[in-house]
Phi, psi and omega in degrees: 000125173303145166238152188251088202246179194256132187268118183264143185250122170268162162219130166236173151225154167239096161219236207295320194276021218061196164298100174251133207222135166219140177250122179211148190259130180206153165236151194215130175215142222295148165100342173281139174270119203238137147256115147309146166249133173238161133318351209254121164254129186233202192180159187319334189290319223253152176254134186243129184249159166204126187255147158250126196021065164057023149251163174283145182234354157171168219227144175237142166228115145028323167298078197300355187270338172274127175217115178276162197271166172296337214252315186274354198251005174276354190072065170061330185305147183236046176299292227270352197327149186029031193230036188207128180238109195249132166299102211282315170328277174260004196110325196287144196253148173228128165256122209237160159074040174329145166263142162307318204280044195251342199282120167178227173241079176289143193204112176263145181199129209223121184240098149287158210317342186213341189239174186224073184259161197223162190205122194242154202196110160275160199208140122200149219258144166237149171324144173206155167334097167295010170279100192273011175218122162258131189257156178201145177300152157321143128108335195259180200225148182226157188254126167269125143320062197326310176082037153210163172309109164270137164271146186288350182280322208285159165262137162231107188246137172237140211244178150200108172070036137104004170281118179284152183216003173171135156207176187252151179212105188065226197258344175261152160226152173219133158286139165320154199245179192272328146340298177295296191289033211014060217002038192272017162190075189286132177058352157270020210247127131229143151273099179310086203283358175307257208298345202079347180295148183237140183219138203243104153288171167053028206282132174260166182265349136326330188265055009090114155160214179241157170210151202226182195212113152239134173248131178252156180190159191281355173264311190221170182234171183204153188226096152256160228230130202219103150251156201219131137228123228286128157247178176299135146308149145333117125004155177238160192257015196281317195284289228287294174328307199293334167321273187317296175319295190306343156287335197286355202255330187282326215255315186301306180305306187305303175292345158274003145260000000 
């Protein structure tokens, strides 16, 4: 069973207009890909920074093709190797397979010709259930769990094996027409339009695969990630049975002749 706890997300920014201060709540939980978010459209003039508890862990200088790794710009720490993306556009960072020792204070910073902003993001990541594939029988119906508070604001989408097959938006939600979903679950799809939860009926061994949850929301995005797999049902015991009688029926006529 995953466990889930719940995480406060801080945010400040600084730039020309003052101070903004917004507080949200979000879960992060190990295996997951987080994007930080910023307001900020940045451009080739501007320096993009991005600190983990105030040391840098990467960098954009208007040369959008250099962007330094955590080894060059930490003096060798390797927390983040090959798990850190930073966006030229906006600012925004993206971590991808988190770790607990991911907990800490991110402070993104877009420094321009007269101005400075900054977008600071408190995290903390928790432990979750190590069994990375879950199994269910044919025939049984299995639930994806977001394993968050849905906000009426955030999207919520959901693939399997890289195909959409359902999300929630504002107040609509929509299941895949069968089309989309080649018709691998014509009528088995329900959607929680509350919670975000997905539930697979009828499970077959087609539905087999990878399956993600990306939650969009305006400070941040999160992709988790579910795999599940479908087995054979039990034999049925109905034939076996008709066995055993028809010997025990055989075997009472032999003692009575």
């Amino acid at each position: 069973m995953n466990i889930l706890l719940f995480v406060p997300l801080w945010v400040f920014q600084l730039g020309a207009s003052g101070v903004y201060t917004d507080r949200e709540p979000v879960f992060v939980m190990e295996g997951d890909s987080v994007t930080l978010k910023t307001d900020v459209k940045a451009n080739q003039q501007e320096k993009i920074k991005c600190f983990f508890n105030n040391t840098r862990i990467a960098q954009i200088n208007g040369d959008l093709s250099k962007i330094c790794t955590d080894v060059q710009c930490n003096e060798g720490t390797e927390r983040f190797r090959d798990r850190l993306k930073l966006d030229h556009l906006t600012g925004s960072l993206t971590i991808t397979n988190i770790t607990t020792t991911d907990s800490g204070v991110y402070k993104l910073q877009i420094i321009g010709s007269n101005t400075i902003s900054e977008t600071i993001f408190s995290m903390t990541v928790h432990e979750t259930d190590k069994t990375k594939t879950k199994s269910v029988k044919e025939g049984q119906f299995f639930t994806f769990d977001p394993g968050v508070i849905k906000n009426p604001h955030d999207l919520m989408t959901w693939y399997f094996n890289g195909i959409l097959v359902a999300e929630i938006t504002g107040n609509l939600s929509k299941i895949c027409t069968d089309d989309q979903c080649e018709e691998r679950f014509r009528d088995r799809l329900k959607l929680d339009h509350q919670t975000g939860s997905l539930t697979i009926t009828d499970t077959r061994n087609t539905d087999s695969g990878e399956y993600e949850l990306e939650i969009n929301s305006s400070r941040f995005s999160i992709i988790r990630s579910f795999s599940v797999s479908v087995t054979a049902a039990a034999a049925s015991t109905g034939a076996t049975l008709s066995e055993v009688r028809a010997s025990m029926f055989l075997s009472l006529i032999g003692l009575c002749l």
